[in-house]
C-alpha positions in Angstrom: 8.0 -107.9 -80.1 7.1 -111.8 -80.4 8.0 -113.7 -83.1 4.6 -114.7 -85.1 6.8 -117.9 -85.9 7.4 -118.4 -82.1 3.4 -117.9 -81.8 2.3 -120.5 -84.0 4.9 -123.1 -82.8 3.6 -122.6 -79.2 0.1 -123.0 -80.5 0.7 -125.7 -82.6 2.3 -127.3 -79.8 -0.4 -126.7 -77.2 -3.0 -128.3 -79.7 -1.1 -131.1 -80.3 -1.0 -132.0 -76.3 -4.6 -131.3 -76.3 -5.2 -133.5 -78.9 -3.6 -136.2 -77.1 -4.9 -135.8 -73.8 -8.1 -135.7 -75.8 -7.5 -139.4 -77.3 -6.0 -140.1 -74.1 -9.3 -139.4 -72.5 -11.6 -141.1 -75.1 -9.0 -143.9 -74.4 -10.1 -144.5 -70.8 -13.6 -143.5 -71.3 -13.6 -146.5 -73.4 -12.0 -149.1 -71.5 -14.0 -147.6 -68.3 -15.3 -150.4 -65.6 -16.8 -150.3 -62.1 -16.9 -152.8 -59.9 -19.2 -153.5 -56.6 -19.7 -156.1 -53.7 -22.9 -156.5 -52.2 -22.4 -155.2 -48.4 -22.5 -158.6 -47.3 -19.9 -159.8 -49.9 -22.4 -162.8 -51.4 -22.2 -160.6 -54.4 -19.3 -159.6 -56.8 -20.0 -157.9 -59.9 -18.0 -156.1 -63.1 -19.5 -153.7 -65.5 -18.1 -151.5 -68.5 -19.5 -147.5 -68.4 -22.7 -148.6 -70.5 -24.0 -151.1 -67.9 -22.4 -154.9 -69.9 -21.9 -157.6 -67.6 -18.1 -158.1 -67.3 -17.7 -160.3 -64.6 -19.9 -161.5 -61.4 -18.8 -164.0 -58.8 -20.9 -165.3 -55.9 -19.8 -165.8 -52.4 -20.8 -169.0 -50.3 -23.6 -166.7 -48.2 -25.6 -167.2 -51.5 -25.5 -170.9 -51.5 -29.0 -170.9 -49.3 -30.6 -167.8 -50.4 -33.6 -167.6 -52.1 -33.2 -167.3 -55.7 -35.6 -163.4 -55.9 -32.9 -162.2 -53.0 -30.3 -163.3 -55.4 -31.4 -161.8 -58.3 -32.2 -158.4 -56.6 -28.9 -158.7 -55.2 -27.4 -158.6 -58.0 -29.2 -156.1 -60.1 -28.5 -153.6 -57.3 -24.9 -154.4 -56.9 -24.9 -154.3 -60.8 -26.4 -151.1 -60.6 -24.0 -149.6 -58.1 -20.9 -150.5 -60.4 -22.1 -149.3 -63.4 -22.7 -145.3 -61.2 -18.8 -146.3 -60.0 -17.8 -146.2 -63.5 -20.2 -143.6 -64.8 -19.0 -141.6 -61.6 -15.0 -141.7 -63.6 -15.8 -139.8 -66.5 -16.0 -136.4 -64.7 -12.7 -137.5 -63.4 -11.2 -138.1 -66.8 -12.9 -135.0 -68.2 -11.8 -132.2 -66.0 -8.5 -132.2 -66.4 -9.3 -132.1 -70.4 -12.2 -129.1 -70.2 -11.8 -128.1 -66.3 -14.2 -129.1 -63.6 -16.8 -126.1 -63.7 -16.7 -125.2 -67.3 -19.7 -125.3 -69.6 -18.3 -128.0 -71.8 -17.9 -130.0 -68.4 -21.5 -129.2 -67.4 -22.9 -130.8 -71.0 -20.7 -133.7 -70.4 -22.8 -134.0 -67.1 -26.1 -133.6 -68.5 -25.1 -136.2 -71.1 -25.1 -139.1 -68.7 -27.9 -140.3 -67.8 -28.7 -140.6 -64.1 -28.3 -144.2 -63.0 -31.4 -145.1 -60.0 -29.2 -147.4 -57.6 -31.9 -149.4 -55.9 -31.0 -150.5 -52.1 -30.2 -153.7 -51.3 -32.9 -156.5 -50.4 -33.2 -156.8 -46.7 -31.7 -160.9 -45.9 -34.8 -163.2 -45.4 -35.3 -164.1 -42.1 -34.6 -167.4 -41.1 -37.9 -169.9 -41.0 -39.2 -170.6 -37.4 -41.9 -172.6 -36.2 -43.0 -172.2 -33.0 -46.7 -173.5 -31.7 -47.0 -171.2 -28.3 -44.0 -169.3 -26.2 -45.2 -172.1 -23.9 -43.7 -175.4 -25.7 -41.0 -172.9 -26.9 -39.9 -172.1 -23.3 -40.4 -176.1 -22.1 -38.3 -176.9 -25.1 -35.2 -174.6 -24.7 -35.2 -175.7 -20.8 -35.2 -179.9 -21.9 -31.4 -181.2 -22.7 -31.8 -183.1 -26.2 -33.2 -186.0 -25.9 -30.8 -188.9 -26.6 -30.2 -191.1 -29.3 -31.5 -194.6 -29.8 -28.5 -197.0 -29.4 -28.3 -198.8 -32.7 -27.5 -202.7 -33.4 -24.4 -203.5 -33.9 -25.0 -205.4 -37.7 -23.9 -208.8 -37.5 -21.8 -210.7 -40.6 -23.5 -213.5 -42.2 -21.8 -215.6 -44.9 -24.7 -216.1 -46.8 -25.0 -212.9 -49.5 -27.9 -212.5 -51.1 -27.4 -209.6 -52.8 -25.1 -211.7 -55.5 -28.4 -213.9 -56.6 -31.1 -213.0 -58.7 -34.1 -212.4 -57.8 -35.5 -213.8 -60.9 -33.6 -217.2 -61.1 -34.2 -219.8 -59.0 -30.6 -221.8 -57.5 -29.6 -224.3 -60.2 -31.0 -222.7 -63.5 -34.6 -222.8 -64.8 
């Protein structure tokens, strides 16, 4: 027969694991971020679990893009870090409660789905073409060539150290 003094050791033993796996859990759940980069890596951004701005970095493709392509770049890549993080907490959780239980299932229905919008589409570049005619004669020209400038020649006299307003030799 088992000792009931064995039995509640074990127990007692198993619950105190649980317990801290438990805060363990919470721990990371906590401190949770994601973190995405726009596909064509103008974009870096940060977020905790709840969606807070962390970080965000911008690469030198957004230097010349519009400002609305910016902004909607970075609300989606936003968007996409905060379903990376949200995305972690069945991860943390199923060791703790198992991945098909029931307490795993209300865990699920507790987050709220996150709508990921797709990325703009990049603006394409501004073109301004008359008639496929004059398009055609101009690719076939060479470039025109540049005026030959002057060379500038030195004078001694400099004017730029006189006033305009005084005349040579005071008032």
């Amino acid at each position: 027969m088992t000792d009931p003094n064995q039995l509640v050791e074990d127990y007692e033993q198993r619950t105190a694991a649980l317990l801290e796996q438990a805060e363990e859990a919470k721990s990371r759940i906590a401190n949770l971020t994601g973190a995405a980069t726009s596909t064509d890596g103008a974009v870096t951004v940060s977020v905790s679990a709840g969606g807070a701005l962390l970080s965000l970095s911008f690469g030198t493709k957004t230097d010349d893009m519009p400002k609305d392509r910016l902004a909607a770049l970075v609300m989606s890549t936003a968007k996409r870090a905060q379903a990376q993080a949200v995305g972690q907490i069945s991860t943390i959780m199923a060791p703790l409660i198992g991945d098909n239980s029931e307490a795993m299932q209300f865990v699920q229905s507790q987050i709220p789905p996150i709508d990921v919008p797709d990325e703009p589409e990049p603006a394409a570049p501004h073109q301004f073409v008359v008639n496929e005619e004059q398009q055609d004669a101009a690719a076939s020209q060479p470039p025109a060539p540049r005026p030959a400038r002057r060379p500038v020649e030195d004078d001694d006299t400099d004017y730029d150290q006189r006033s305009l307003f005084k005349k040579e030799g005071g008032w």
